[in-house]
LUMPAVO-805443 format. One line per field, with one value per residue (C-alpha): chain; x, y, z; residue in three letters; residue number from 1. Coordinates in Angstrom, 3 decimals. Example, Ala and Ser with C-alpha at 12.3 -4.5 7.8 and 13.67 -1.06 7.14 Angstrom:
BEGIN
c A_A
c1 12.300_13.670
c2 -4.500_-1.060
c3 7.800_7.140
r Ala_Ser
k 1_2
This chain:
BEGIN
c A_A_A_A_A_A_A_A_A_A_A_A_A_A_A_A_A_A_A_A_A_A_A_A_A_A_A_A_A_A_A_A_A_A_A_A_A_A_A_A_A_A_A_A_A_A_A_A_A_A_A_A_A_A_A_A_A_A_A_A_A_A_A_A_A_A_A_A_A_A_A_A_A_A_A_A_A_A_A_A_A_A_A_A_A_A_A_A_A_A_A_A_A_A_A_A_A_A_A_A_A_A_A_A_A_A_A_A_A_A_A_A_A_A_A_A_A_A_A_A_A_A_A_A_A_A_A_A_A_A_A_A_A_A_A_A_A_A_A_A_A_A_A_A_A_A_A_A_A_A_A_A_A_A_A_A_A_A_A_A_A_A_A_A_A_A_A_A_A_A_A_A_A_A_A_A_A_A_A_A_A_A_A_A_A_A_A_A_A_A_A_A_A_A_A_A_A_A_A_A_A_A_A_A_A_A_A_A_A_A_A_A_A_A_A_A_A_A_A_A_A_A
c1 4.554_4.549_0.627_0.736_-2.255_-3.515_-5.113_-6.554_-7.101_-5.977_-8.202_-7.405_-3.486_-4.282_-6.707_-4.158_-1.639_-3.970_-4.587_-0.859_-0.606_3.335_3.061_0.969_0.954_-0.631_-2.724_-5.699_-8.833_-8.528_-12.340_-9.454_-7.108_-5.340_-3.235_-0.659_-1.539_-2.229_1.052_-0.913_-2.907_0.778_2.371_-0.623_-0.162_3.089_2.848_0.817_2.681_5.183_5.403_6.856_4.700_5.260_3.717_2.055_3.201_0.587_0.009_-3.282_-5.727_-5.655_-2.695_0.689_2.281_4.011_4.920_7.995_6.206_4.725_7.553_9.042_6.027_6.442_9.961_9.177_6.425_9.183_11.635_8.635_7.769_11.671_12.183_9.307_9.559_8.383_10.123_9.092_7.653_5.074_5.667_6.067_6.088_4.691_5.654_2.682_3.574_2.749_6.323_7.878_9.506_12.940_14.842_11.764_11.159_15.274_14.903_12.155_13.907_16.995_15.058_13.852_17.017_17.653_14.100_12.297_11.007_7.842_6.458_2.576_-0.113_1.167_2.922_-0.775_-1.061_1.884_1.721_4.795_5.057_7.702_9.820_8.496_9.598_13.212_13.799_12.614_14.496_17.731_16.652_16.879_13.754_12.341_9.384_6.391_2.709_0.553_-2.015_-1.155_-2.974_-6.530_-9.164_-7.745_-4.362_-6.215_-7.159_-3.830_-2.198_-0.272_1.477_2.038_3.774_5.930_7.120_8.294_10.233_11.711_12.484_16.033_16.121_12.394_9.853_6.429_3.417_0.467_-2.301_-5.997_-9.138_-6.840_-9.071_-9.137_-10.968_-8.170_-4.465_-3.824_-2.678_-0.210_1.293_1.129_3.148_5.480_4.967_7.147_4.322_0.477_-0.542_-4.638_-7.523_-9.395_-12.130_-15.524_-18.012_-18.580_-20.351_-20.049_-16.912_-14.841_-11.749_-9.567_-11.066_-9.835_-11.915_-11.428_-7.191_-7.278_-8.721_-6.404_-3.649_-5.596_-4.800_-1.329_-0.634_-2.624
c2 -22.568_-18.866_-17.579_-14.780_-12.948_-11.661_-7.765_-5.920_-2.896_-1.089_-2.839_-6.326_-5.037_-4.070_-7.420_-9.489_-8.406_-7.856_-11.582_-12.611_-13.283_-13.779_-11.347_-9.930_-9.649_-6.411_-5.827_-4.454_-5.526_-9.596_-9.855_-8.981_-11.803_-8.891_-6.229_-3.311_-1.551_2.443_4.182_5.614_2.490_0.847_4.228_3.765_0.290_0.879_3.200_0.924_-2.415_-4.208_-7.350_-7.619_-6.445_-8.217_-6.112_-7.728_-6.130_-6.479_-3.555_-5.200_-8.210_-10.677_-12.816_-12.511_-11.715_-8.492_-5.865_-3.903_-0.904_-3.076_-4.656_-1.029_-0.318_-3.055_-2.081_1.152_-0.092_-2.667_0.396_3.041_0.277_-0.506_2.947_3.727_0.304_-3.210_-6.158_-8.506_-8.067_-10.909_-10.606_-12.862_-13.187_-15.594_-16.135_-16.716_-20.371_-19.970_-20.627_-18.745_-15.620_-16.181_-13.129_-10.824_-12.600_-11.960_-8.520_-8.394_-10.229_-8.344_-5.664_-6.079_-7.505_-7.100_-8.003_-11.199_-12.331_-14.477_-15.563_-15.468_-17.338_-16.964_-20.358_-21.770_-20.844_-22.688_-25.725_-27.522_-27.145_-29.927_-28.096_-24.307_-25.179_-26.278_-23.047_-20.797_-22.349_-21.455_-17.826_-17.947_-16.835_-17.213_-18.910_-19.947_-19.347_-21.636_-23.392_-26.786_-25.659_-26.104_-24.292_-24.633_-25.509_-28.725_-30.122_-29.713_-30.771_-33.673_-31.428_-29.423_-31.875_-32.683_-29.308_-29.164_-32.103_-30.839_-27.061_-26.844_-23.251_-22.312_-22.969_-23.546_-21.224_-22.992_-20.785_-20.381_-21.900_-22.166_-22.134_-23.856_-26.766_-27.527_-26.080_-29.082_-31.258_-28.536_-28.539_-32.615_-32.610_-30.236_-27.218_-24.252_-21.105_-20.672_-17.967_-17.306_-14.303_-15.586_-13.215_-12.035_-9.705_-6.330_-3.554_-4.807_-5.698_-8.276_-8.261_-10.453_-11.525_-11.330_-14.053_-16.178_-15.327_-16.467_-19.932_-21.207_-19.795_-22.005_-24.711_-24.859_-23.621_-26.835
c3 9.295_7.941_6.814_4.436_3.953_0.809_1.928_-0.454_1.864_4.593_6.972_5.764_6.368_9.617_10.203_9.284_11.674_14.788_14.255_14.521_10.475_9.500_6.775_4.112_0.154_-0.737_-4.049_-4.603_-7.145_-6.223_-8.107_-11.394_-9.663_-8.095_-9.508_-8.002_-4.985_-4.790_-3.718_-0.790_0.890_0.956_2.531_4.958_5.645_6.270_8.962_10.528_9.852_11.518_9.861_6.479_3.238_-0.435_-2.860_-5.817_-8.970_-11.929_-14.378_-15.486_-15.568_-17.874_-19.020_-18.265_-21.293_-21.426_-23.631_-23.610_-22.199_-19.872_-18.468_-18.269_-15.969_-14.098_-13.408_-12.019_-10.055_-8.250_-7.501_-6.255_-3.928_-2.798_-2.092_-0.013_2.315_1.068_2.051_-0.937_-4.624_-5.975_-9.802_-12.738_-16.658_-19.117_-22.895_-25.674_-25.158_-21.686_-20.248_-17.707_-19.351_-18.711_-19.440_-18.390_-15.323_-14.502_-15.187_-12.289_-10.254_-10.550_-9.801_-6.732_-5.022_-2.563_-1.437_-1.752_-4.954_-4.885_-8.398_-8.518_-9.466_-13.591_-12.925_-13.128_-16.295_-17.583_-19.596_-17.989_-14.459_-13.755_-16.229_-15.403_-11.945_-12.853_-14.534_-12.228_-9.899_-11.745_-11.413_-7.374_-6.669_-3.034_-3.716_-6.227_-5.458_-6.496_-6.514_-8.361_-11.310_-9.824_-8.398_-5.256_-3.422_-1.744_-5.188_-6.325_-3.514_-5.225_-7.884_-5.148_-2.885_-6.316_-7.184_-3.657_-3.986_-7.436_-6.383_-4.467_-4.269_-4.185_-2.056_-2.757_-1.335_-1.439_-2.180_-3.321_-0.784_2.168_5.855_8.843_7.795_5.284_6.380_8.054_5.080_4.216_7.242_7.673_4.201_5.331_3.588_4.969_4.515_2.770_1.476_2.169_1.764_4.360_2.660_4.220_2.660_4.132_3.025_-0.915_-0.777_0.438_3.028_5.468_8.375_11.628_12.595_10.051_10.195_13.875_12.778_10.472_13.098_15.876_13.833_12.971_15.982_17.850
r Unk_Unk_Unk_Unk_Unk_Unk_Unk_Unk_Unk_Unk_Unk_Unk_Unk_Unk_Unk_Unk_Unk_Unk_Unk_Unk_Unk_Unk_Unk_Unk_Unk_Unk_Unk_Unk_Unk_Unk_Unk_Unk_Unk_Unk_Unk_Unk_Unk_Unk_Unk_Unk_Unk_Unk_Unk_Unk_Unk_Unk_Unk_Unk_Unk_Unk_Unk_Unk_Unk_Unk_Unk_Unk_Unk_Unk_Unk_Unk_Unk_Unk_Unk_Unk_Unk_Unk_Unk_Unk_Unk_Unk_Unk_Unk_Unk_Unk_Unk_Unk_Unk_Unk_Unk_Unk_Unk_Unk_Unk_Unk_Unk_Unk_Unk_Unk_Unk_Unk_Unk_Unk_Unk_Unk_Unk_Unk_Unk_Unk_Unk_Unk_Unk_Unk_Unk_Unk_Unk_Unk_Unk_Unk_Unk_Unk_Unk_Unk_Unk_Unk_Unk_Unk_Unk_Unk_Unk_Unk_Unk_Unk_Unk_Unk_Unk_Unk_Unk_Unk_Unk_Unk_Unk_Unk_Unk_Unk_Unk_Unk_Unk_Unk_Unk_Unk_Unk_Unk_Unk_Unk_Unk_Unk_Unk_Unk_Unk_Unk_Unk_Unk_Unk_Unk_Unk_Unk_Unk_Unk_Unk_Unk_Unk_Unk_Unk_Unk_Unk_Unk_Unk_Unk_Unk_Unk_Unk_Unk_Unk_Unk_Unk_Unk_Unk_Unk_Unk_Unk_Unk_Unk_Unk_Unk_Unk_Unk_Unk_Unk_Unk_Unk_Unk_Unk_Unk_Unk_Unk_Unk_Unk_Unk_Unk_Unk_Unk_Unk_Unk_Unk_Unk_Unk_Unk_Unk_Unk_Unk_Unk_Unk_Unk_Unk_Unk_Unk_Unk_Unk_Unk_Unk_Unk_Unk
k 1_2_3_4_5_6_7_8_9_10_11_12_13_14_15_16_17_18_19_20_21_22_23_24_25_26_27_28_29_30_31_32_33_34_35_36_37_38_39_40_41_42_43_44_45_46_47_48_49_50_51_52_53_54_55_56_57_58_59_60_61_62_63_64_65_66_67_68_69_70_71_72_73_74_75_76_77_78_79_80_81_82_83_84_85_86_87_88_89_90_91_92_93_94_95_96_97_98_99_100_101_102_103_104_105_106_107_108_109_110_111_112_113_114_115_116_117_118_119_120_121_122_123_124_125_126_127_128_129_130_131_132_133_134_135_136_137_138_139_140_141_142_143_144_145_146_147_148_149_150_151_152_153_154_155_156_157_158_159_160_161_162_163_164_165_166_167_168_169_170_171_172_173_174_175_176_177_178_179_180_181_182_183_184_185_186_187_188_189_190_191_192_193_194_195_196_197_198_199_200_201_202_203_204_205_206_207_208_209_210_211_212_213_214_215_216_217_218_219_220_221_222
């Protein structure tokens, strides 16, 4: 099973990878639900990286409903990142019906081919996910992150285990209050990655632990 780590700094980048995490999503702000990294922590975490970085492309907090100028931001966000080295954009696009935005959403994915295309935690917000996940699916993105439309992936674990069974393209990424005390049901239903903070506070603020990365990793790999 892959772990990808959500690092909202430099030091959770380098956390993450020093404790043998698959790959990281990097943002920054996750007390705003996370929103586009600074052009220079990702050139730094690059240097340093060898695994592969998604980028999480979000102009804002709030909803997901975009304007034109917006989107248009959002689509220079995905190329700065492409040209200067990430391996995956985490992006997505909501209409004021809270469906997945269709023709936005292709635009953004379009965009950031040839790299991986995970859409985020938006798809919580929707108010079909049986049907949101069918037409995403027709889009060919990589995967969904979610976390079944609760407060956390292990209370939604049985819309989870159904969108998995409904996507034939996408795969489902798990996310929200993943640890070690928990990751085992994902992988005892079969579920290919997770995606996890594995958060600690430091200094005001909060970051990945290495500790607390290791754990979950001690368990899927027992």
């Amino acid at each position: 099973m892959i772990l990808e780590v959500c690092a909202n700094s430099y030091q959770s980048a380098i956390n993450a990878q020093k404790a043998g995490a698959h790959r990281i999503e990097l943002c920054k702000d996750l007390h705003l639900g996370g929103l586009t990294p600074d052009i220079e922590t990702f050139k730094q975490v690059r240097q340093e990286l060898t695994i592969p970085i998604f980028v999480l492309i979000r102009p804002r907090a709030g909803n997901f409903i975009y304007s034109e100028d917006e989107l248009n931001t959002m689509l220079y966000q995905i190329e700065t990142f492409k040209s200067i080295g990430a391996d995956g954009i985490v992006c997505g696009a909501l209409t004021s019906e809270n469906r997945p935005h269709i023709s936005q959403t292709l635009l953004l994915v379009k965009e950031s081919r040839p790299l991986e295309f995970t859409f985020h935690r938006a798809f919580d917000e929707v108010l079909n996910p049986r049907e949101a996940i069918l037409e995403l699916d027709e889009l060919e993105i990589n995967r969904v992150l979610t976390s079944g439309q609760a407060n956390s992936a292990v209370e939604g674990l049985q819309l989870l285990i159904e969108l998995k069974k409904l996507a034939k393209k996408a795969s489902i990424l798990p996310g929200a209050g993943i640890n070690e005390m928990n990751v085992h049901v994902f992988n005892e239903n079969e579920f290919e990655e997770i995606h996890a903070s594995c958060s600690i506070s430091q200094e005001s603020t909060t970051i990945s632990g290495l500790n607390q990365i290791q754990k979950v990793l001690a368990v899927l790999n027992s």
